[in-house]
Rosetta silent file (secondary structure, phi, psi, omega in degrees, C-alpha in Angstrom):
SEQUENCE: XXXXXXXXXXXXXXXXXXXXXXXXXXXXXXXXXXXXXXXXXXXXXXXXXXXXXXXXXXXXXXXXXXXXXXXXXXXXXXXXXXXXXXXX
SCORE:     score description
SCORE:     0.000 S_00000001
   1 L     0.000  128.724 -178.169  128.563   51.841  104.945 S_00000001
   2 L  -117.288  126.599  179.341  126.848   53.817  107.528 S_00000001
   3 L   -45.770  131.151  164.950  127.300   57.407  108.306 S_00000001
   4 L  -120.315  145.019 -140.637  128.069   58.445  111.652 S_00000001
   5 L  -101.140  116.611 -169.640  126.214   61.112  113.335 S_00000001
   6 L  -117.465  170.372 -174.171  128.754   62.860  115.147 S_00000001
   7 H   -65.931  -25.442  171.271  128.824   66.043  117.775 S_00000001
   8 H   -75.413  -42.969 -155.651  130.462   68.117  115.286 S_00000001
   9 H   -82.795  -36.518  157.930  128.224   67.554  112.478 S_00000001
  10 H   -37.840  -75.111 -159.211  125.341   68.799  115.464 S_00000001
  11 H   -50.725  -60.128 -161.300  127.075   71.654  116.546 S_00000001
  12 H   -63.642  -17.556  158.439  127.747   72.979  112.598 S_00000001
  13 H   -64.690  -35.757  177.947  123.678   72.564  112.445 S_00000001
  14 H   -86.348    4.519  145.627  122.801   74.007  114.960 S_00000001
  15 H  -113.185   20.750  156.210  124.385   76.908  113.846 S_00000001
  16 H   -49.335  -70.732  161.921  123.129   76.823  110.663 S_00000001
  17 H    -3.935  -84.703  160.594  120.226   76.620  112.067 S_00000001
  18 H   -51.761  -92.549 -136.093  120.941   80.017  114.682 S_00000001
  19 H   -60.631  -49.937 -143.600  122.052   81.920  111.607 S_00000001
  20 H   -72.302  -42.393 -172.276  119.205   81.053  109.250 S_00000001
  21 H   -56.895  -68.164  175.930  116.451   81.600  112.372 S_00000001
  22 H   -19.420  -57.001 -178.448  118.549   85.045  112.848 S_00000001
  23 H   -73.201  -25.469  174.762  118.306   86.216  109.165 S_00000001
  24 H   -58.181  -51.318 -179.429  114.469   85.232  109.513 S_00000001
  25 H   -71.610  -60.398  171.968  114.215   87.862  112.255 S_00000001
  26 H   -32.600  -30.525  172.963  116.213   90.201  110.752 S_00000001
  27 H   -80.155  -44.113  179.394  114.058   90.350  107.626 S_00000001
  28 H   -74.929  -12.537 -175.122  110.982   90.746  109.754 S_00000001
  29 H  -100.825  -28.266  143.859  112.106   93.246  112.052 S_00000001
  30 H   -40.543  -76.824 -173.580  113.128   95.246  108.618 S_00000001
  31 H   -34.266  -61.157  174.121  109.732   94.912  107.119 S_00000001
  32 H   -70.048   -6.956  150.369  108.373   96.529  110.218 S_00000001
  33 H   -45.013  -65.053  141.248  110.678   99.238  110.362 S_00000001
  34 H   -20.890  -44.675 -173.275  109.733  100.071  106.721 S_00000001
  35 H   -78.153  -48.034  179.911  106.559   99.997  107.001 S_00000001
  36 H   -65.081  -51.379 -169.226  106.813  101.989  110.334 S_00000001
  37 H   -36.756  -82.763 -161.512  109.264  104.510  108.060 S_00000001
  38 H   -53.521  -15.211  168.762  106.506  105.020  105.041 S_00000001
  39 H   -61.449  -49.938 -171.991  104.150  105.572  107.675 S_00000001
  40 H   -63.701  -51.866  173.215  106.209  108.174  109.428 S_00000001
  41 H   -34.818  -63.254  174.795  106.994  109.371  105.840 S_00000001
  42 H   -49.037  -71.830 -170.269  102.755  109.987  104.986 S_00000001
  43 H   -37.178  -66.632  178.282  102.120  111.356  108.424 S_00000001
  44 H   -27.651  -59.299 -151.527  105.506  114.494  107.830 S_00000001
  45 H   -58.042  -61.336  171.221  103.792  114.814  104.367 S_00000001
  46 H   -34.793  -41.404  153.062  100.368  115.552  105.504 S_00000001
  47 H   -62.191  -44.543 -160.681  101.803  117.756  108.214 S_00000001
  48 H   -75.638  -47.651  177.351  104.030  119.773  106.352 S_00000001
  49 H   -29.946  -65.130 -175.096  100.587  120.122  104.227 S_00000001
  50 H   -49.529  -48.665  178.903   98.666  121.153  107.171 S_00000001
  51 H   -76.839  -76.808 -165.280  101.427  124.065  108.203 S_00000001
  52 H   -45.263  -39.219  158.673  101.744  125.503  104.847 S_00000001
  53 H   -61.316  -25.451  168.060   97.919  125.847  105.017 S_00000001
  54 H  -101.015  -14.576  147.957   97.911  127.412  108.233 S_00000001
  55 H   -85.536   21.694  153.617  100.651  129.977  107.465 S_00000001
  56 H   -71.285  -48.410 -158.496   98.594  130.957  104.035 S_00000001
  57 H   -66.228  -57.160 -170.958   95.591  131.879  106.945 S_00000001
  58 H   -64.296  -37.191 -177.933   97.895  133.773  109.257 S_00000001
  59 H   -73.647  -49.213 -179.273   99.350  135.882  106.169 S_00000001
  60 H   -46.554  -35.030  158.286   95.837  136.209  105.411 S_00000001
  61 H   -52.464  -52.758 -129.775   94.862  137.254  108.946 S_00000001
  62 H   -91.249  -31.025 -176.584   97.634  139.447  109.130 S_00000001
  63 L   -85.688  136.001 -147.040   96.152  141.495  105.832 S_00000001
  64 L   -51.994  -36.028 -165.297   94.173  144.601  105.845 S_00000001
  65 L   -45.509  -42.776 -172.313   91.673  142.792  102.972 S_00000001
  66 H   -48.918  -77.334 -174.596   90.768  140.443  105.468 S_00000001
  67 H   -68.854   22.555 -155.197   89.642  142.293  108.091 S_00000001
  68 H  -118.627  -51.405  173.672   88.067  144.794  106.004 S_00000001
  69 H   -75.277  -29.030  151.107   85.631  141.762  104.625 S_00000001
  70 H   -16.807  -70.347 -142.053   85.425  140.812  108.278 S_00000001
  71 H   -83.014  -44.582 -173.523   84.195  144.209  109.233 S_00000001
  72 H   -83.887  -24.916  159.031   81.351  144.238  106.501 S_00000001
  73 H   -30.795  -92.108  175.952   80.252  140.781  107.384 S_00000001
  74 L   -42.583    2.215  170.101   79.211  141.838  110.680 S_00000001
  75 L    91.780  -11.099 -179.892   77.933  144.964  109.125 S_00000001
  76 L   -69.319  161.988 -179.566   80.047  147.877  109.930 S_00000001
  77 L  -127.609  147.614  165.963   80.901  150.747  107.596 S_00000001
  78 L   -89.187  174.087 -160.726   83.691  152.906  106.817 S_00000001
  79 L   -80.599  104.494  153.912   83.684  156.649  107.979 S_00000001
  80 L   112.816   10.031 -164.159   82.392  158.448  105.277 S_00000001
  81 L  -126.153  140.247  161.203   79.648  155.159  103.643 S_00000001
  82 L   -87.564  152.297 -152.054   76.135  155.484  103.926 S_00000001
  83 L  -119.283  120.891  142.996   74.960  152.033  105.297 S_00000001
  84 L   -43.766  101.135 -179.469   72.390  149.899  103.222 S_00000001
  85 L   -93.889  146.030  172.642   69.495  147.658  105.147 S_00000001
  86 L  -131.037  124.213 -171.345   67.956  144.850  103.049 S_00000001
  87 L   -77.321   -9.672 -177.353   64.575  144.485  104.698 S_00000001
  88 L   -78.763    0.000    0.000   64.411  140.587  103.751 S_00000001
């Protein structure tokens, strides 16, 4: 007895077929989402990093201490300090 290959049993392959190729994409177009995500994820982290580090410097700018170690880099004195030269 021989099977016969009929237009219906085509049609329900080929959408097996369409669905399986579908779910195929669908998994791959996940992965790269994900991937894009934990990326996106690092990058925030790093940032957020970056900004907490640059508002420590601005409260530090912002503070008398600072500019008062500033001031003696460069050599200046307050009103009322006799000023030290080192001859080396």
């Amino acid at each position: 007895m021989k099977k016969k290959f009929t237009f219906k049993k085509l049609v329900v392959l080929l959408c097996v077929a369409y669905v399986g190729f579908t779910l195929v994409q669908q998994q791959i177009t996940m992965g790269k989402i994900m991937t894009e995500t934990n990326n996106a994820q690092k990058e925030i982290s790093a940032l957020k990093e970056k900004n907490d580090k640059l508002q420590d410097e601005v409260k530090m700018i912002n503070s008398d201490m600072y500019w008062e170690k500033r001031a003696r880099e460069r050599n200046f004195i307050k009103d009322g300090e006799t000023p030290v030269i080192n001859n080396k």
